[in-house]
C-alpha positions in Angstrom: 108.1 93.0 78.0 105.3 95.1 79.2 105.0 96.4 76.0 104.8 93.4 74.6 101.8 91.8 77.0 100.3 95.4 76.5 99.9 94.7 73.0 98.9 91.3 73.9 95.3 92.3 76.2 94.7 94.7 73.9 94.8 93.3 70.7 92.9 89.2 72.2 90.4 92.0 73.7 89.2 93.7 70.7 88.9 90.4 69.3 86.4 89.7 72.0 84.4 92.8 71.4 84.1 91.5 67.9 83.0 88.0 68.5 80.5 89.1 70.9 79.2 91.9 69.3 75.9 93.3 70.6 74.2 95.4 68.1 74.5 92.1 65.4 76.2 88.0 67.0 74.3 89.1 70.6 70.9 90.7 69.4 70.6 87.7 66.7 71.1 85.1 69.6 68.6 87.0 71.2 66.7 86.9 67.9 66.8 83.3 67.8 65.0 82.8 71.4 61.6 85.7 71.5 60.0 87.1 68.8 60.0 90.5 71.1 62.2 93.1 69.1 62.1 95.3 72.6 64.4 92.2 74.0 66.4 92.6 70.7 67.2 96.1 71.2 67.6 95.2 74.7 70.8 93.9 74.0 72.9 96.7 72.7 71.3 99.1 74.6 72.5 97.6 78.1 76.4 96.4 76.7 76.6 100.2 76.2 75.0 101.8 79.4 76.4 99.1 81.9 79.9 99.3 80.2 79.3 103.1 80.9 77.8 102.9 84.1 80.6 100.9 85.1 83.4 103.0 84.7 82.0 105.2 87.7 82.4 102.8 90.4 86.0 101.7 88.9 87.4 105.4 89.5 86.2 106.1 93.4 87.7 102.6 94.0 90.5 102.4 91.6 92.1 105.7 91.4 93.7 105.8 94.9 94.9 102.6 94.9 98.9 101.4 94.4 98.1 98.7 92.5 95.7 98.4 89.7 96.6 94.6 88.2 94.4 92.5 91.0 91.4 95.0 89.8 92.0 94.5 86.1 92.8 90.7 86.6 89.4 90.5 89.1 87.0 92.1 86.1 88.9 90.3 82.9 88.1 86.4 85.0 84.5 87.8 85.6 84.5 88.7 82.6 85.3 85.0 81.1 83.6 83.5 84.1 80.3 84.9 82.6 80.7 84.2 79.0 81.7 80.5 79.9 78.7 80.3 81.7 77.0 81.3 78.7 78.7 78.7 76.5 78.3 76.0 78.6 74.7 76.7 79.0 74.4 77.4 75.1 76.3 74.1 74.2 74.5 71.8 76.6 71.0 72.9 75.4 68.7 70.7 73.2 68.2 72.4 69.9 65.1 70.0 69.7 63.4 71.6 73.1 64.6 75.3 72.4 60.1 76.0 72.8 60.6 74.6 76.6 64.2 75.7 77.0 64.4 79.2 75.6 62.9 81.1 78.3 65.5 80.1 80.9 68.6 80.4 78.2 67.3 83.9 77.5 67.5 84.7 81.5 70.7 83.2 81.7 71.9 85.3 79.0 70.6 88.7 79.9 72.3 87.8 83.4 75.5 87.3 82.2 75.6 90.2 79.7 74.9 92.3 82.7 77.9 90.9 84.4 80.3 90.9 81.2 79.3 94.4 80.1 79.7 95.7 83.7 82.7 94.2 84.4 84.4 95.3 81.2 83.4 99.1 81.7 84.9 98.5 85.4 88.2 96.9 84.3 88.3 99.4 81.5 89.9 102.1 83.9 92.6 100.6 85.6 93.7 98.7 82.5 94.0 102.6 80.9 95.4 103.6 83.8 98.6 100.8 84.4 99.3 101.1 80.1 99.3 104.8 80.8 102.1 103.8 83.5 103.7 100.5 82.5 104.3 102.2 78.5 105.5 105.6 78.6 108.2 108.0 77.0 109.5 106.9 73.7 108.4 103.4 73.4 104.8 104.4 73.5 104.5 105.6 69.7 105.8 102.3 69.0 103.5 100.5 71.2 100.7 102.4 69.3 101.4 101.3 66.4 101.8 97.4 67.0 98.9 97.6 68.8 96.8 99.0 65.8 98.2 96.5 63.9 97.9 93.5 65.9 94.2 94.4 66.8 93.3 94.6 63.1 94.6 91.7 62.2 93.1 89.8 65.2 89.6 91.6 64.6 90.0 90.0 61.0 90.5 86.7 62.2 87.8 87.2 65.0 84.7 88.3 61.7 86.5 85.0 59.9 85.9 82.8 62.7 82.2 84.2 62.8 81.5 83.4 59.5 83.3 79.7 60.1 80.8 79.1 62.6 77.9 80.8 62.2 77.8 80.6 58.2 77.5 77.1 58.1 74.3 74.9 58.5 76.4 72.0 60.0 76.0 73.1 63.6 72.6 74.0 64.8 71.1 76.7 67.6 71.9 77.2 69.8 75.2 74.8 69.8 77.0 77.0 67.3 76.9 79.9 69.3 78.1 77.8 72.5 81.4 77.0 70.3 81.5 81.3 70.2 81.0 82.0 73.1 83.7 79.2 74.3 86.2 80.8 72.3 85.8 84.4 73.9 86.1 82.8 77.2 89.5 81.5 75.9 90.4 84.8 75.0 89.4 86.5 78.1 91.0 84.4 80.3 93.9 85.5 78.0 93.5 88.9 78.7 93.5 88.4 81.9 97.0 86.3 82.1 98.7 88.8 80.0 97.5 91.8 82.7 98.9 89.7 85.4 101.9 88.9 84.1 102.7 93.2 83.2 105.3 94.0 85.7 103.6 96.8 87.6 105.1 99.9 89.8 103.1 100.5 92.7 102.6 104.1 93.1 102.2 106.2 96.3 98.3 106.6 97.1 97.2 110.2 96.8 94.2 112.8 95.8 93.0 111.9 92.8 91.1 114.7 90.8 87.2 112.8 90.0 85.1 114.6 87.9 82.5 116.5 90.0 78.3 116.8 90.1 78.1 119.7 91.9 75.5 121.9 90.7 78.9 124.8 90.5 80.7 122.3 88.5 78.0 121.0 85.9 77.9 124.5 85.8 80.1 125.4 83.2 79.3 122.7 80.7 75.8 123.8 80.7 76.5 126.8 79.7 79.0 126.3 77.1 77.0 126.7 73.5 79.9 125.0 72.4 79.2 122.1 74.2 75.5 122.1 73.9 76.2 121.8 70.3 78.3 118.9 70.7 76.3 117.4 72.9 73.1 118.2 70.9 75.3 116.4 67.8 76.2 113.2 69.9 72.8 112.5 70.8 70.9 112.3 67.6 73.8 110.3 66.1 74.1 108.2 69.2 69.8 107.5 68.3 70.4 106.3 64.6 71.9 103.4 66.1 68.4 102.6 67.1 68.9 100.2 63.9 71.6 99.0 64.0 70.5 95.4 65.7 67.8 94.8 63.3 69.5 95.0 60.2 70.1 90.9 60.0 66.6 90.6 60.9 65.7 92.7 58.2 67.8 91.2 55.7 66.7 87.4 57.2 62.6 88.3 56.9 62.2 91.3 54.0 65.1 90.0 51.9 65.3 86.8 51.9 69.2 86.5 53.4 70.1 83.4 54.5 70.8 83.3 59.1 74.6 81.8 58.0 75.1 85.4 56.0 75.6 86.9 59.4 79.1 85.9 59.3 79.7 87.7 56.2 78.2 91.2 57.8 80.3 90.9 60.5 82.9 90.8 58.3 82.0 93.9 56.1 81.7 95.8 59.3 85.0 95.1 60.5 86.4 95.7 57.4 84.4 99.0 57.2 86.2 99.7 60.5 89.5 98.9 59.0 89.8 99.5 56.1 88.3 103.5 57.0 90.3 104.3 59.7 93.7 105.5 58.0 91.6 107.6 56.3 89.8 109.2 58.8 93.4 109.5 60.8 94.0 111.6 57.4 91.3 113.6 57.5 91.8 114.6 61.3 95.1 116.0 60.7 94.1 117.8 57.4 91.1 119.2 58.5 90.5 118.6 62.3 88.4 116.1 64.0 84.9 118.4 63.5 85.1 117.1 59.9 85.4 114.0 60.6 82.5 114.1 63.3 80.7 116.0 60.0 81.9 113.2 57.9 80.7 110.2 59.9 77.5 111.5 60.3 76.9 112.0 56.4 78.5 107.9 56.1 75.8 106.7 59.2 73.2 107.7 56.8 73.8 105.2 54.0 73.1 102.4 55.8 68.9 103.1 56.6 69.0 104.6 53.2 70.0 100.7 51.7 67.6 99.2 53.6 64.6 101.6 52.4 66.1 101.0 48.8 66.8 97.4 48.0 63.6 96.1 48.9 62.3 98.3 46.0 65.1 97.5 43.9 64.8 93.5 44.3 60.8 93.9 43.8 61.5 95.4 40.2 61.0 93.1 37.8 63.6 94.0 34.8 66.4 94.8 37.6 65.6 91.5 40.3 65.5 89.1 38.0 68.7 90.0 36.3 70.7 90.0 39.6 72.4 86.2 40.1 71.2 85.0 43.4 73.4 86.1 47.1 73.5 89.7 45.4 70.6 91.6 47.2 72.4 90.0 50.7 75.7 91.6 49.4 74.9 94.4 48.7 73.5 95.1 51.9 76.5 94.1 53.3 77.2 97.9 52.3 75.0 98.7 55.2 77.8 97.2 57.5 80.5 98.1 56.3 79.3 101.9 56.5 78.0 101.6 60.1 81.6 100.2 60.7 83.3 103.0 58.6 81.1 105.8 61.2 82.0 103.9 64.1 85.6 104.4 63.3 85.5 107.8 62.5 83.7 108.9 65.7 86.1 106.6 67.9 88.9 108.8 66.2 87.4 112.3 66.7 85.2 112.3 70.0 87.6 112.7 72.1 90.0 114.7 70.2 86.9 117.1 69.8 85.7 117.5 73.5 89.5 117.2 74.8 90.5 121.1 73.3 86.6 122.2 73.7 86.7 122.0 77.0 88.6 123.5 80.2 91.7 121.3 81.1 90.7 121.2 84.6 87.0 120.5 83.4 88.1 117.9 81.1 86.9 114.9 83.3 83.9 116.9 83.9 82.5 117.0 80.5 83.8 113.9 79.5 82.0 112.0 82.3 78.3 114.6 81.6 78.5 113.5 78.0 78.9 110.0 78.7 75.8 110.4 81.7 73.6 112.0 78.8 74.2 109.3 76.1 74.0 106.5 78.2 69.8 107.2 77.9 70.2 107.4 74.2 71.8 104.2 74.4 68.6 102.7 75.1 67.2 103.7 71.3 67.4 100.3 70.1 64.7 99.4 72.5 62.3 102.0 71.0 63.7 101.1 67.9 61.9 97.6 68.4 58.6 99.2 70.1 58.3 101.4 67.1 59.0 98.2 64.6 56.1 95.9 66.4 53.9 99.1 65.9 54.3 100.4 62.8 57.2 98.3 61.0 60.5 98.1 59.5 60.0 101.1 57.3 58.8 103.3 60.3 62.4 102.4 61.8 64.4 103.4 59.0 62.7 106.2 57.8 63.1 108.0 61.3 66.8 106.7 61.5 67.4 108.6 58.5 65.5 111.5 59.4 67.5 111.9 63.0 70.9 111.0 60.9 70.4 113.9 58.7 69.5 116.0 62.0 72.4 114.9 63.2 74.4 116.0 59.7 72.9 119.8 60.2 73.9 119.6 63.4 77.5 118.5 62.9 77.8 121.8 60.3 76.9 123.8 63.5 79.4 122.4 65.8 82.1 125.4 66.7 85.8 125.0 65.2 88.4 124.2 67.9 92.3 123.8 67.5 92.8 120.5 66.0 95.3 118.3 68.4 96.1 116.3 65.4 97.2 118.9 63.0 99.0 121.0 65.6 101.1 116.9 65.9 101.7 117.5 62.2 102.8 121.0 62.1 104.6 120.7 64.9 106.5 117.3 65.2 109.0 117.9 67.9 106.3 118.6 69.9 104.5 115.3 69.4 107.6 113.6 70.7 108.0 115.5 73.8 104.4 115.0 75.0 103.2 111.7 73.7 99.1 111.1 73.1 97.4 109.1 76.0 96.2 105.7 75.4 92.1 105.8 75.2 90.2 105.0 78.1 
């Protein structure tokens, strides 16, 4: 049964993060409300650091306890609590009076994203922590691979029901996105029932190893030129995401896409996501999680490459008027679906990278440094928008692309490590006597 609600949380919340996706359904909302791209880029850049940041309080008061459920059920009803207030704000605003209302929908929103992103790093931890407990031995591999398939499928449906609501003209702003948000409450309160219904074993409080910030222990980290590199490498890829949230704007101004085509880039981004993962899994255990790393970065640099292109393209007269009318807007759909396809492949290799890089009893250590350092880069989206308002769309995309191909040399000087996944294929037996963890 636990196994079962397991898959359940997991799967609904994935389908959350999808409907409320910041770098594209959050930032447009924004989008809709100030014509400040700073606010825009805003967005994504604190549902990253907070969801970060949040995870830090969640092990000092987590980590010791017996129980974990009343933590993971208190930050899943926040969690809904503040998207609900969200919807019901959204739906019971006056799409005629958006010039006297927008200011205070903006400030509600940027409250509750706080508490939502926040709350979702926090509950992040003791969630990993009870499937980590609740799911062990043999039936994990098994769980692993419902879940994968349940969360695809409802990820699918999630980018469907974006484009039912958002790519139609029937319902207006801000209304449409109330009926969004409404349904991610649903599903969050979901989440929430099927943590509280797991059947958990209390466990015996106890010293808990917490990653340290002593100047001894950031020691060693700093020191490793192996970690500098990788660290070097997750930084400039972590900026070309600077983008990322003003792609539909791009498409919406420069190439005349229609707003409803949003639902159909979500959908190409999800799909980029699923359709690429098997085959980064595939390259991991062929070649280790370095070239995949390697790979992502040279995929992250097609998408600012299509948006310096197809304005050119669709301005030429013997190829623009030849094209039949929706094909510029699907083909940069291509944009999406590549930032999806990197996405996936650094969700897969990250952590199988630092994991055999680094110390076993440093582990935590340079996990938890790596994730203080990129929390600043998070916040490239907002220069992204400073740099847009001073110098344009071009200025954006042309440094995205010159960082991602920084980030492409620097990915060819990252050090060769044991690949975990390869050893797992070479060695079976050994796969089933110590089974992966579940990520954080």
């Amino acid at each position: 049964m636990n196994s079962v609600l397991g898959i359940g949380a997991e799967s609904v919340n994935a389908a959350v993060e999808i409907l409320l996706l910041p770098s594209l359904i959050l930032a447009f909302f924004v989008a809709e409300l100030t014509p400040s791209y700073v606010l825009i880029g805003l967005v994504p850049a604190l549902a990253a650091s907070l969801w970060t940041l949040g995870r830090a309080p969640a092990h000092l008061l987590t980590a010791t306890r017996r129980r974990r459920q009343p933590w993971i059920f208190a930050a899943a009803v926040v969690r809904a609590a503040a998207i609900l207030i969200l919807a019901i704000v959204a739906l019971r605003a006056d799409p005629l009076s958006l010039a006297r209302a927008g200011r205070p929908l903006l400030g509600t929103f940027f409250l509750c994203l706080i508490v939502f992103a926040f709350a979702g790093g926090f509950g992040s931890v003791p969630a990993a922590a009870l499937l980590r407990r609740s799911i062990g031995g043999e039936s994990w591999e098994a769980f692993a691979r419902w879940r994968a398939a349940w969360t695809a499928g409802l990820c699918l449906l999630a980018a469907l029901l974006i484009a039912r609501v958002l790519g139609s003209n029937a319902l207006g702003f801000p209304n449409n996105y109330g009926r969004l948000f409404l349904v991610a409450a649903i599903c969050l309160i979901a989440v929430a029932v099927f943590f509280a219904a797991m059947r958990e074993t209390p466990v015996s409080g106890g010293s808990v190893a917490l990653p340290a910030f002593a100047p001894r222990a950031l020691r060693q980290p700093l020191r490793d030129a192996r970690f500098r590199r990788f660290l070097l490498f997750r930084t400039l890829l972590t900026s070309t995401a600077a983008i990322d949230p003003f792609l539909i704007l791009y498409a919406v101004t420069r190439l005349g896409a229609p707003t409803t085509a949003i639902g159909e880039f979500a959908i190409a981004g999800v799909l980029g996501w699923l359709i690429s993962a098997p085959l980064w899994a595939l390259g991991e255990r062929r070649s280790g999680p370095r070239a995949v790393l390697q790979g992502a970065a040279v995929v992250r640099l097609i998408a600012p490459a299509i948006a310096l292109v197809l304005p050119a393209v669709a301005a030429t007269g013997a190829i623009g008027e030849r094209m039949p009318a929706g094909t510029i807007t699907s083909l940069f759909g291509i944009a999406f679906f590549t930032i999806g396809a990197a996405l996936a492949g650094q969700a897969r290799a990250n952590h199988d990278y630092l994991a055999p890089l680094a110390p076993p009893h440093l582990l935590s250590t340079y996990s938890t440094l790596t994730n203080a350092v990129l929390v600043l880069f998070a916040f490239a989206p907002v220069v992204g928008g400073a740099l847009i308002q001073r110098a344009g769309y071009e200025a954006l995309f042309g440094t995205a692309l010159v960082l991602g191909l920084l980030a492409v040399f620097a990915g060819g000087w990252l050090a060769n490590i044991p690949s975990p996944a390869r050893d797992r294929l070479d060695h079976p037996q050994s796969e089933r006597r110590a089974l992966p963890a579940p990520p954080a």
